[in-house]
N, C-alpha and C positions, 0 to 999 in steps of 0.2 A: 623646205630645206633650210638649215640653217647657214647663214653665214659669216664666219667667222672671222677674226683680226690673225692675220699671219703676216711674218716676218720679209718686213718692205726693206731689210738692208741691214748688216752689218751686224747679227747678233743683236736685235730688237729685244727687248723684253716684254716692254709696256710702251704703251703712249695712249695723248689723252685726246679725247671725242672732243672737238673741236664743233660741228655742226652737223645736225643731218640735213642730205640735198634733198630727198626725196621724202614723201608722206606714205601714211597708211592707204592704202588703197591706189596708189600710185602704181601703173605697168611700166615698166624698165625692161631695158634690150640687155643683152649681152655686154659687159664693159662697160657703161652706163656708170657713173658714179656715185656712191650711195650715202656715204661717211668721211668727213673730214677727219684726219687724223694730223694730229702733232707730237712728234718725235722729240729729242734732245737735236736732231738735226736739221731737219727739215718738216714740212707741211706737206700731206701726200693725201692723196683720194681711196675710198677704197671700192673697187668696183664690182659692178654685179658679175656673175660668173657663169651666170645663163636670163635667159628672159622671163619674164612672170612677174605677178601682184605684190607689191610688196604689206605685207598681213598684221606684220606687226613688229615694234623695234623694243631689242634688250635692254637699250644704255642708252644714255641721256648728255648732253651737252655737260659739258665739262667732270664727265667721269675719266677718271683711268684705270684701263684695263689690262692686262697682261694678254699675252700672243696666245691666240685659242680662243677667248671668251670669245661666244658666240654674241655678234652685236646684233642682228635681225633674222626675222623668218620672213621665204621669199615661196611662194607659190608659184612651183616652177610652171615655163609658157606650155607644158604639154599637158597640166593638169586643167590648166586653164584653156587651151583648146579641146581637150574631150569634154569639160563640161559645155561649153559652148554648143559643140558637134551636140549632143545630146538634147538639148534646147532646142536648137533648127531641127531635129530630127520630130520631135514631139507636135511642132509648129507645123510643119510642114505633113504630114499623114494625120493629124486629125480633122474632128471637121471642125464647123465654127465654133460649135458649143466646147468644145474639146477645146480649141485655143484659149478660148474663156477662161477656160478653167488651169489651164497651165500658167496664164498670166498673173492669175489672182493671188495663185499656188507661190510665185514667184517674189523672191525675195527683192527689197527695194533696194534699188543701184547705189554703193557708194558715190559720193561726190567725189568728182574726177578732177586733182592738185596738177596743173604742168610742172614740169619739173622744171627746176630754176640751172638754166644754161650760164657760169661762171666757174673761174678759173679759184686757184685758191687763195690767190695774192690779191682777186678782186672783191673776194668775201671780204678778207681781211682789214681792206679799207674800209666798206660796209659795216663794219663791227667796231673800227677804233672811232667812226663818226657815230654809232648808233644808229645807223639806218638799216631798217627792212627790206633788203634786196628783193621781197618780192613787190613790194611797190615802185621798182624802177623799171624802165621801159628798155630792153636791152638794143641796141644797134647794130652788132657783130651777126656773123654769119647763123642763121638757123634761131635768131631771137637771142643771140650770147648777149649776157651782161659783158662790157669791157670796162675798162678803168676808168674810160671818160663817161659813164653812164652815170658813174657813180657821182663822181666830183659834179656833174653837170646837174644830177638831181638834187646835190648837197645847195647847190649854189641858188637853184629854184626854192628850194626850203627856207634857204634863209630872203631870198628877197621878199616870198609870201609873208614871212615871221614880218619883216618890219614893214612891212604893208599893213599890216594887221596891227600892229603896234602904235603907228601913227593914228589907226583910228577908233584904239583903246582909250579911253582914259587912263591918265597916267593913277598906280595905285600906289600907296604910301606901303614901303617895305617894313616889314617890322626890326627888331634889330637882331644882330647873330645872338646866336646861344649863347652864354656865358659856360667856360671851363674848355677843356683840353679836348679838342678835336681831335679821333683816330680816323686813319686810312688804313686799310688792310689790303693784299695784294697778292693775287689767287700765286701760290708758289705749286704747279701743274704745270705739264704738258715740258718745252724746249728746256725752261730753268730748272725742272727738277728731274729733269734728265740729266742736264748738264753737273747739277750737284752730285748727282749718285756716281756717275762716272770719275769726276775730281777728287771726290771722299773715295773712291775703290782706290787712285792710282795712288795718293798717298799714301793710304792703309798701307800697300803694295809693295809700294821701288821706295829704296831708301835713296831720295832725292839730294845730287851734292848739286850744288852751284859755282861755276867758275864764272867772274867778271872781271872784263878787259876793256881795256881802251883803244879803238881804233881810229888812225889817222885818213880821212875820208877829201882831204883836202883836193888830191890829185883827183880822185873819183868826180871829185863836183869838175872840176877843168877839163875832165875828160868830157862829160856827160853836156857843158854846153859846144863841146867842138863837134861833138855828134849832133847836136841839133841846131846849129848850125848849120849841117850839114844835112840836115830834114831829116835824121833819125833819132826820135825822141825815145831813150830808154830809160825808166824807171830804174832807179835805185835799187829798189825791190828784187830789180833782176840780175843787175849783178851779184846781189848777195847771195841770191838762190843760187847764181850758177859758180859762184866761186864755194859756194858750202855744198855742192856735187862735187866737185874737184877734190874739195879735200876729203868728202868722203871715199875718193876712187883709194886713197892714202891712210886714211882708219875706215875702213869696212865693218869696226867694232861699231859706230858707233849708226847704222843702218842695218839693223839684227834685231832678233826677237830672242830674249831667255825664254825658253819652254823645260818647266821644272821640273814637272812628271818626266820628260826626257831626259834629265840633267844635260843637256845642252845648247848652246849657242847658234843659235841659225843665223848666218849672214847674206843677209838678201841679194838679191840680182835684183839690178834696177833700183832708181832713185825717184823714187814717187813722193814728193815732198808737198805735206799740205800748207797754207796758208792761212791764219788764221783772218774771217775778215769778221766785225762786231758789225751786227745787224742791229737793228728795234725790237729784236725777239731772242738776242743772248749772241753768243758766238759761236760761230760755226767753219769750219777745216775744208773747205773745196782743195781738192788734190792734184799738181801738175804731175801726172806721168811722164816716163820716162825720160826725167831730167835732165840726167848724165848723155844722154841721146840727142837733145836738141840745142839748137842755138840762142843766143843773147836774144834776137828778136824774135823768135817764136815762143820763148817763156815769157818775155813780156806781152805779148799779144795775148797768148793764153792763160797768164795771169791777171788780165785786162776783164776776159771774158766773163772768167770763173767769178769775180770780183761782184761785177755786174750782174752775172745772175743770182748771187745771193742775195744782194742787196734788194732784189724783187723777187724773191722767192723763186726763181726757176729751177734751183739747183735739180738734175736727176740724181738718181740711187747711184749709181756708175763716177758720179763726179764727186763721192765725199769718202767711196772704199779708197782701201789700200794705201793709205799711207806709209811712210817706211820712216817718214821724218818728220820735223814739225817747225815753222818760222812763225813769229807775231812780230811785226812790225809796231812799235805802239810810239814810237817818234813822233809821228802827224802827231799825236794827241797829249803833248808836251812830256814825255815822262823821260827823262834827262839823266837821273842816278842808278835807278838799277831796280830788278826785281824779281824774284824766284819762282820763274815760269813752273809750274805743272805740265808732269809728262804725259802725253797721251800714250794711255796703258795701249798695246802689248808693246809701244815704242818703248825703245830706251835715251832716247835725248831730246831737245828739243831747246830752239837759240831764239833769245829773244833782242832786238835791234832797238835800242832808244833814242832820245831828240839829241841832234849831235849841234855843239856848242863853237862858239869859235875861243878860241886859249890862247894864254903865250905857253910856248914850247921852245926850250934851250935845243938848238940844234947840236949839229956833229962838232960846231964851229965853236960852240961855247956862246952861239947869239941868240935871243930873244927873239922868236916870230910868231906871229900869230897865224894857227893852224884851227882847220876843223877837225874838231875832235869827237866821235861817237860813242858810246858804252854800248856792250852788248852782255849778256849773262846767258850763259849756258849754262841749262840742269840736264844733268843726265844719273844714269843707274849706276851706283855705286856697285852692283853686283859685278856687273858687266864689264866696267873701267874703272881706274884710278885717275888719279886728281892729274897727276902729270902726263897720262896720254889727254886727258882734255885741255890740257894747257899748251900741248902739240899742236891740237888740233886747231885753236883758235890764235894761235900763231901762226899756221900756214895761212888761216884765214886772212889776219892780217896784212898778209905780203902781197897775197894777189887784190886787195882793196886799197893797200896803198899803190900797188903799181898796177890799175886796171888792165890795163894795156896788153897784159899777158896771157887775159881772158881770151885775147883774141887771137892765141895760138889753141885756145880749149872749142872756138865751134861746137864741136861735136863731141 
């Protein structure tokens, strides 16, 4: 039987073979995982769908395929138990010459490959050191490679290397090349998902961008009285949960244009993703329903979601249904401004910058120094005009200058 690459989450198209776990002649169980794959969003397994031999493989490390292509033929476990059965059957009612002859008759055993027991984040380290995971010796449950298997064999490698070094003689290097050194850099698998996706949403939404300035001064005084007070809440959280709020106030801007319909769908529930930037491109882990939960439970479970990209854990379940879109890119100094890309079928999406400390003329006509943040919101020009976005990130600013309000919103 053949088996084939089907869609592991959200409208897949393609993604690209990353590694095969198992060999030609290898027996696999049910679920058994067979092919790394890489998505634009994640790194997922693809598993066996019954037991048997696996015979033979379509596709090759670092091909990309579209959803269908058959990647391998698996000789399912019943074809492989009737032949068997028919073997003892032969073995067993003839006589000795008879067995003879069956033996001779019989085809030589492939060489039998165990299958290499690791996750997908532990390949991955394996891969950016260039080590051969099957020469590590795994420690986890049932023979697994773990992470520490890996670093710990890197580490054995290198002290052989300079054990070996010190009783080399030392050789005379020759010199570099002369002229212009290239480096090339496979554009496959998460980044050229990520391209195709970015080029449809511009083709797409005619992208406006509004940028404002918010006053974050109180927010920081709020946020050490809280933790002070042993409740550490991220930033992050507030913003998310004051840009639910104001979405309960533009509903336009939490909807989906569906064109063939000519209309407007305005969604139930605030499923806002996150953008977090990985070593493997960026990727949108999703806090459901926002508008539902409190200050500390979207900080926790934006804690979580955080944490499992950054090690690849994300499931399929934790990157669907966004409704809305935040990148935070402050940590990473960007201070003026920038014109976020929508995540298509969304229509908006805010982005938070490095907030600055300024002078600012008060009510009073005085000079003080405030912190000050930029934020740029792009959203679909079909959908909204320039002054409902400029509503909206005006309510935003009211509840960030005056946190405090947040906390008549709980729920």
């Amino acid at each position: 039987m053949e088996v084939k690459l089907h869609d592991i989450g959200e409208g897949m198209a393609e993604a690209s073979i990353n590694c095969l776990l198992v060999k030609p002649g290898d027996f696999v169980k049910a679920d058994d995982p067979l092919v790394e794959v890489q998505t634009d969003k994640m790194t997922a397994e693809i598993p066996s769908p019954t037991s048997g031999v696996v015979k033979e493989f379509l596709v090759a490390p670092g091909d990309t395929v579209p959803v269908g292509t058959p990647l391998l033929i698996l000789d399912s476990d019943k074809k492989v138990e009737t032949e068997g059965k028919t073997k003892e059957t032969a073995f067993a009612s003839g006589s000795g010459q008879g067995t003879v002859a069956v033996m001779q008759k019989a085809e030589p055993l492939k060489p039998f490959f165990p299958r290499i027991l690791a996750s997908p984040y532990t390949r991955k380290i394996a891969r950016d050191f260039s080590v051969n995971i099957e020469q590590i010796t795994g420690t986890g449950p049932a023979g697994r490679i773990v992470d520490d298997d890996v670093y710990h064999f890197i580490e054995q490698s290198k002290t052989k290397a300079n054990n070996l070094s010190q009783r080399e003689p030392t050789l005379q290097t020759a010199p570099p090349p002369t002229g212009k050194q290239e480096k090339t850099v496979p554009f496959r698998g998460r980044r050229k998902q990520i391209a195709k996706n970015l080029l449809y949403s511009i083709q797409t939404i005619p992208h406006c961008t509004h940028f404002e300035e918010i006053d974050v001064t109180d927010l920081i005084e709020f946020r050490k009285e809280l933790k002070a007070a042993g409740k550490n809440i991220s930033a992050s959280a507030f913003f998310i949960k004051a840009l639910s709020v104001c979405l309960k106030e533009f509903p336009i801007f939490n909807a989906v244009l569906d064109e063939q319909e000519e209309e407007i769908r305005l969604l139930e529930g605030h499923h806002i993703g996150t953008a977090v930037d990985t070593e493997d491109g960026l990727i949108v882990p999703v806090i459901k329903s926002v508008d539902k939960k409190s200050l500390p439970q979207i900080n926790q479970e934006m804690k979580a979601l955080t944490e499992k990209a950054l090690n690849q854990e994300l499931a399929i379940s934790d990157i669907q249904g966004g409704t809305f879109t935040v990148s935070n890119v402050g940590p990473l100094g960007g201070s003026i401004g920038a014109t976020p890309i929508i995540q298509h079928p969304q229509v908006a999406l805010v982005s938070f910058h490095k907030t600055k400390r300024m002078p600012v003329v008060n009510e009073k006509d005085e000079i003080e120094i405030r912190s000050i943040m930029n934020i740029s919101m792009s959203f679909d020009h079909r959908v909204a005009d320039g002054a409902t976005a400029v509503k909206f990130t005006n309510l935003f600013a009211d509840y960030i200058k005056n946190p405090k309000m947040l906390l008549l919103e709980l729920v």
